[in-house]
PyMOL Python script that loads the backbone (N, CA, C, O; Angstrom):
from pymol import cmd

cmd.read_pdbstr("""\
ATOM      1  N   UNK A   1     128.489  96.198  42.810  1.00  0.00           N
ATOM      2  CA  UNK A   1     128.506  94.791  42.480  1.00  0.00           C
ATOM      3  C   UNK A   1     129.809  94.203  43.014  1.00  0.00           C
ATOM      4  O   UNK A   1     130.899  94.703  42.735  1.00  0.00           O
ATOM      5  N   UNK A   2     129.651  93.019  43.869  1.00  0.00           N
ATOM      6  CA  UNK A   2     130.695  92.041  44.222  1.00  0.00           C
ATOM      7  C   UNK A   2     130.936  90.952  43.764  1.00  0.00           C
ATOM      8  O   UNK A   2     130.310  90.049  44.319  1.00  0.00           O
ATOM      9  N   UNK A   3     131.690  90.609  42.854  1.00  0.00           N
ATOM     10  CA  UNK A   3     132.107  89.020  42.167  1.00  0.00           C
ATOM     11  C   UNK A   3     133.292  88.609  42.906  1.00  0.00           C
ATOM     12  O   UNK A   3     134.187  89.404  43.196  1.00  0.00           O
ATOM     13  N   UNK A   4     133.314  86.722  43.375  1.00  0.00           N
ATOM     14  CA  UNK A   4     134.389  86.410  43.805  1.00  0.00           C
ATOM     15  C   UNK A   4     134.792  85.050  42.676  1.00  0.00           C
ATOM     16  O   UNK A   4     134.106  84.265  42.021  1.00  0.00           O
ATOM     17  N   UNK A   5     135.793  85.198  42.802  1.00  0.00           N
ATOM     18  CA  UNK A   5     136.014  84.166  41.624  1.00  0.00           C
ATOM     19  C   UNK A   5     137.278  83.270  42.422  1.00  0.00           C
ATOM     20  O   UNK A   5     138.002  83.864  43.221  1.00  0.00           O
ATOM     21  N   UNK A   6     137.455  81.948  42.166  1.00  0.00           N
ATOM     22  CA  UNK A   6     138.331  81.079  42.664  1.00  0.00           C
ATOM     23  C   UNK A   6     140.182  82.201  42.027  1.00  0.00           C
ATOM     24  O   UNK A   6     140.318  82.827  40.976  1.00  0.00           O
ATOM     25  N   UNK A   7     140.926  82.071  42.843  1.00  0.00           N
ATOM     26  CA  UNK A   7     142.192  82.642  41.910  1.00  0.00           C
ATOM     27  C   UNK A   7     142.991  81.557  40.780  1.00  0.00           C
ATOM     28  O   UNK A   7     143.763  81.936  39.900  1.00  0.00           O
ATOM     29  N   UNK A   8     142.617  80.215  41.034  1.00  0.00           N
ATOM     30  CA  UNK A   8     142.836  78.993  40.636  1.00  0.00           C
ATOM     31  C   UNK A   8     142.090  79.005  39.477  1.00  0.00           C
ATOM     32  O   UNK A   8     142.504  78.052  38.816  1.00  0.00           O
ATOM     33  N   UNK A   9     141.128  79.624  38.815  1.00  0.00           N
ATOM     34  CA  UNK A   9     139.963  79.251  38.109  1.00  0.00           C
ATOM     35  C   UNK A   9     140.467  80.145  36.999  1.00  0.00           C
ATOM     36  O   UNK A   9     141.371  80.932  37.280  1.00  0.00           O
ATOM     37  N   UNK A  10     139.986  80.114  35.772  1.00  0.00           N
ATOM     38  CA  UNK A  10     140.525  80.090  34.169  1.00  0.00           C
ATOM     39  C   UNK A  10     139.079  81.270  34.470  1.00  0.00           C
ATOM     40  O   UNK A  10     138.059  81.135  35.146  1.00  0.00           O
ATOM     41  N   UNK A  11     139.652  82.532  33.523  1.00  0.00           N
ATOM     42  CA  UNK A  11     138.595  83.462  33.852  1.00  0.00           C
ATOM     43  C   UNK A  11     137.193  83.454  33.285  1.00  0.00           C
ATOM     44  O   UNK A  11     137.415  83.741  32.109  1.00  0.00           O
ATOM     45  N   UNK A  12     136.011  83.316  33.389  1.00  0.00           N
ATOM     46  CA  UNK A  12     134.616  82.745  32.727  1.00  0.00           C
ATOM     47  C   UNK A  12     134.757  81.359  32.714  1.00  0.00           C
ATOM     48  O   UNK A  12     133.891  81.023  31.906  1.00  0.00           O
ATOM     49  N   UNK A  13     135.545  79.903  33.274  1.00  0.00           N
ATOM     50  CA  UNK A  13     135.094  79.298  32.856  1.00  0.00           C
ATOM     51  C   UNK A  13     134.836  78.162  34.311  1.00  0.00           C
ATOM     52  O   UNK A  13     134.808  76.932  34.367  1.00  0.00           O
ATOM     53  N   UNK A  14     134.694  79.113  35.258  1.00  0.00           N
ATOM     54  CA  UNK A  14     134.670  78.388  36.474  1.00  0.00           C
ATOM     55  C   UNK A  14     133.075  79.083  37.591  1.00  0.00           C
ATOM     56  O   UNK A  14     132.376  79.738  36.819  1.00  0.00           O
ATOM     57  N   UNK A  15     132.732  79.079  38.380  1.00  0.00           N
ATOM     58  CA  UNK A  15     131.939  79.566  38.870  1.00  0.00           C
ATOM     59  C   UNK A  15     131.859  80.835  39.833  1.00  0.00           C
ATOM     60  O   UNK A  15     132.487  80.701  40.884  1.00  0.00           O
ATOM     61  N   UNK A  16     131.355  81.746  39.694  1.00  0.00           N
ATOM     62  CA  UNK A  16     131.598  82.973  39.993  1.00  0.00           C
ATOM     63  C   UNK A  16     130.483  83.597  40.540  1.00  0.00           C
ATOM     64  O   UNK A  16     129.528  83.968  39.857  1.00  0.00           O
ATOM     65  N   UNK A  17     130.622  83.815  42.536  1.00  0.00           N
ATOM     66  CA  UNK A  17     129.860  83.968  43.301  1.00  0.00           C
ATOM     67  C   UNK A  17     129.472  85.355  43.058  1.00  0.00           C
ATOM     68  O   UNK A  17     130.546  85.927  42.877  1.00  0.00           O
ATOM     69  N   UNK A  18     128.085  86.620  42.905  1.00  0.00           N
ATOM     70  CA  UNK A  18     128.331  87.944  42.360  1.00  0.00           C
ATOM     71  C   UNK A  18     126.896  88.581  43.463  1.00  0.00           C
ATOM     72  O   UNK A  18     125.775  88.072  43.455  1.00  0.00           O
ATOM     73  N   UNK A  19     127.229  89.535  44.158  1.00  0.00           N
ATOM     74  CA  UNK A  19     126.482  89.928  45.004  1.00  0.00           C
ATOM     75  C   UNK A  19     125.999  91.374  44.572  1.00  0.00           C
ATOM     76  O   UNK A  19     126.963  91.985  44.111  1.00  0.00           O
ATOM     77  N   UNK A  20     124.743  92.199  44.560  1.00  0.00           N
ATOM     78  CA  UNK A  20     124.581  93.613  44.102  1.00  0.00           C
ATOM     79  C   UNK A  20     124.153  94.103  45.610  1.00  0.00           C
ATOM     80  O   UNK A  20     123.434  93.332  46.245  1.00  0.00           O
ATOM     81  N   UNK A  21     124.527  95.266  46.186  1.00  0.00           N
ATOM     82  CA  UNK A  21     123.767  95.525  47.649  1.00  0.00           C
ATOM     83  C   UNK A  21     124.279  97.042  47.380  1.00  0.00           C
ATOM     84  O   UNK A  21     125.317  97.485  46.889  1.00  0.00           O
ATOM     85  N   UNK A  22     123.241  97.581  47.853  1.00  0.00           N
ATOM     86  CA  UNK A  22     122.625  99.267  47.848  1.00  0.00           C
ATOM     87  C   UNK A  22     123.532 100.502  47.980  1.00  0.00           C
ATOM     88  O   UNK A  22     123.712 101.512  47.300  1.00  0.00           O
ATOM     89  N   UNK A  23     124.035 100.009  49.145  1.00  0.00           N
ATOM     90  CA  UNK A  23     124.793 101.384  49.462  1.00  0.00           C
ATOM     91  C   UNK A  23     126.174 100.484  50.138  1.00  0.00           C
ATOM     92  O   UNK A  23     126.191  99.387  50.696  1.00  0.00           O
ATOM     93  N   UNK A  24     127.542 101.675  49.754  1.00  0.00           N
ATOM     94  CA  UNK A  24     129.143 101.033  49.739  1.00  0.00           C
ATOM     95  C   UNK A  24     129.510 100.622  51.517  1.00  0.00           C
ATOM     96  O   UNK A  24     130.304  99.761  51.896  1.00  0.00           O
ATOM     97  N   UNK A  25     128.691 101.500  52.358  1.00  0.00           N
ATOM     98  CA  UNK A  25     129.070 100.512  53.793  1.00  0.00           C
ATOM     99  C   UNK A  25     128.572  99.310  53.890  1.00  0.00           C
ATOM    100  O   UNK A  25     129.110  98.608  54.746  1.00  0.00           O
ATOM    101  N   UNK A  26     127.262  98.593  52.971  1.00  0.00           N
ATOM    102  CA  UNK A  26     126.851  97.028  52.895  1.00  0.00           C
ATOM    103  C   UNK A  26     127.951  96.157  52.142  1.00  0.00           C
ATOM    104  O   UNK A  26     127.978  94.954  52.406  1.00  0.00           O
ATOM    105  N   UNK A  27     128.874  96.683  51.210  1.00  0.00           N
ATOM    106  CA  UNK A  27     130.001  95.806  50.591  1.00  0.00           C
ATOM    107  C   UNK A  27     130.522  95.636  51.498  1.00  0.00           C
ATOM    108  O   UNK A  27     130.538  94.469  51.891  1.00  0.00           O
ATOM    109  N   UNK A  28     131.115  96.513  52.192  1.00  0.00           N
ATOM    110  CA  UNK A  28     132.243  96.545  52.862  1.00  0.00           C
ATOM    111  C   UNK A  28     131.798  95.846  54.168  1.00  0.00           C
ATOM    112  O   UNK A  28     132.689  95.344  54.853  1.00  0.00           O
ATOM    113  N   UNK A  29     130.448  95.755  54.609  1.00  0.00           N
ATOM    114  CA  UNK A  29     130.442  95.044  55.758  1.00  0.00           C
ATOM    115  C   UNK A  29     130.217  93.330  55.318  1.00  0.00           C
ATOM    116  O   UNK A  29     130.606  92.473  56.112  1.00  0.00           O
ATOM    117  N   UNK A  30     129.544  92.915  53.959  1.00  0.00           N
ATOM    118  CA  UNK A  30     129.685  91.955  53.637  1.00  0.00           C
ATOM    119  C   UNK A  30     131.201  91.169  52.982  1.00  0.00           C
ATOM    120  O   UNK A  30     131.429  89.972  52.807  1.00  0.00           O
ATOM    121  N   UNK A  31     132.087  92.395  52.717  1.00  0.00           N
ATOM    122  CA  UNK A  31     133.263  91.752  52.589  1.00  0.00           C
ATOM    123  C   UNK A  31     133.541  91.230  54.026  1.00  0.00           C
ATOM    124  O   UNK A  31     133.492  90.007  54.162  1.00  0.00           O
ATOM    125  N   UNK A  32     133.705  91.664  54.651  1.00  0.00           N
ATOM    126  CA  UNK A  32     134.037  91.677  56.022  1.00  0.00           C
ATOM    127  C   UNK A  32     133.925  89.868  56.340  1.00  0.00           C
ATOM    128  O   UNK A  32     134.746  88.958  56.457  1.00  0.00           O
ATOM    129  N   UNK A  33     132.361  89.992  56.396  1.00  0.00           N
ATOM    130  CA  UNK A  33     131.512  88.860  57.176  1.00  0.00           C
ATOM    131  C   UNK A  33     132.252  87.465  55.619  1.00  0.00           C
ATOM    132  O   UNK A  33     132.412  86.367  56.151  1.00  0.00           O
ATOM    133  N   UNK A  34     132.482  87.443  54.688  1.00  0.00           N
ATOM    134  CA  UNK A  34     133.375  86.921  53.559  1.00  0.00           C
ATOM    135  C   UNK A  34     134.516  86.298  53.809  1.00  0.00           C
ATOM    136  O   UNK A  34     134.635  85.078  53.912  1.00  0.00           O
ATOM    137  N   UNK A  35     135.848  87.537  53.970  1.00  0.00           N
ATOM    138  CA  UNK A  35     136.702  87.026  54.492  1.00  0.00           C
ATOM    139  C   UNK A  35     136.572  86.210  55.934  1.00  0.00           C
ATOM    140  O   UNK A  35     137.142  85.122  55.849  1.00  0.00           O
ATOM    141  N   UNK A  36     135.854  86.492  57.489  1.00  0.00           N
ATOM    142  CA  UNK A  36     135.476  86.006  58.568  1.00  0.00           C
ATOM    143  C   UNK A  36     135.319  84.419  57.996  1.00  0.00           C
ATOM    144  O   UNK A  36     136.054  83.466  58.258  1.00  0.00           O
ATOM    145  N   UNK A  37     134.226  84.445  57.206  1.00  0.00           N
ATOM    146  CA  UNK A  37     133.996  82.833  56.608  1.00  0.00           C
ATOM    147  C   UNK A  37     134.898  82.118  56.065  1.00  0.00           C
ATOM    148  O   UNK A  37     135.083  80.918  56.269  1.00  0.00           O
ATOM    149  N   UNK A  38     135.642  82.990  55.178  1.00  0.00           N
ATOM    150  CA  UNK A  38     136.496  81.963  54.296  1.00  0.00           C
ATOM    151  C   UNK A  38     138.099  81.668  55.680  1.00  0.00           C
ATOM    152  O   UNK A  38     138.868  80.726  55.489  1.00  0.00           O
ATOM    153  N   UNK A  39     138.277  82.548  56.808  1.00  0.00           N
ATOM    154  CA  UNK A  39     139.140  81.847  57.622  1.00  0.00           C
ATOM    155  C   UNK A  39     138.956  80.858  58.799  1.00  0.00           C
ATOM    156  O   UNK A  39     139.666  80.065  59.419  1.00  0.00           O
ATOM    157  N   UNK A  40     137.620  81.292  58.818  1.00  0.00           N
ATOM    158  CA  UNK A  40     136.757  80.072  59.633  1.00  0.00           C
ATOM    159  C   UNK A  40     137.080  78.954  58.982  1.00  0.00           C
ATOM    160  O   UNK A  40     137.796  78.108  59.516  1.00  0.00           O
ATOM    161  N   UNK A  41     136.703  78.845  58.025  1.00  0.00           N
ATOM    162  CA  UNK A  41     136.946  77.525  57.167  1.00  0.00           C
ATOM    163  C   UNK A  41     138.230  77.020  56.728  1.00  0.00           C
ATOM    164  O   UNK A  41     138.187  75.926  56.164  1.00  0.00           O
ATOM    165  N   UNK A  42     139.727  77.745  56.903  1.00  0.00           N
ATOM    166  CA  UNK A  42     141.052  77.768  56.998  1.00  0.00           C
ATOM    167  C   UNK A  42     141.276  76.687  57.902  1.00  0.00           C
ATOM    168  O   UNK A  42     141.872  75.621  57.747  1.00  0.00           O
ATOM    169  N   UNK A  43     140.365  77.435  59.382  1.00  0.00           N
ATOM    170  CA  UNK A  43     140.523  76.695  60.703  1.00  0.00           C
ATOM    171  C   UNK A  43     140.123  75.309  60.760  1.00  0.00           C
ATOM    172  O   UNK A  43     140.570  74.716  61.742  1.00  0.00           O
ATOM    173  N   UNK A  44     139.295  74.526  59.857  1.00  0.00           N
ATOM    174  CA  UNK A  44     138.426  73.624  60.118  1.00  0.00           C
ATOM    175  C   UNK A  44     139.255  72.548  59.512  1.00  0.00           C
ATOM    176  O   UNK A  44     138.845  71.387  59.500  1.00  0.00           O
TER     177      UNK A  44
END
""", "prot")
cmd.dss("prot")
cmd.show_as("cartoon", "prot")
cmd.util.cbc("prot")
cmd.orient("prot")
């Protein structure tokens, strides 16, 4: 299980993105593709 939570956000009382996927090389490739997005969007 993957939860991302704002670091800004009060713990439970903000919205909290939570992903379940099968096997530990799919986290790790969806962390991946995660961070990629969230610096894409740095750039913009």
């Amino acid at each position: 299980m993957l939860a991302l939570s704002s670091p800004h956000s009060q713990v439970g009382q903000e919205n909290v993105f939570m992903i379940q996927l099968p096997k530990p090389e799919k986290a790790t490739n969806a962390l991946d593709v995660i961070k990629r997005g969230l610096k894409a969007a740095e750039n913009t």
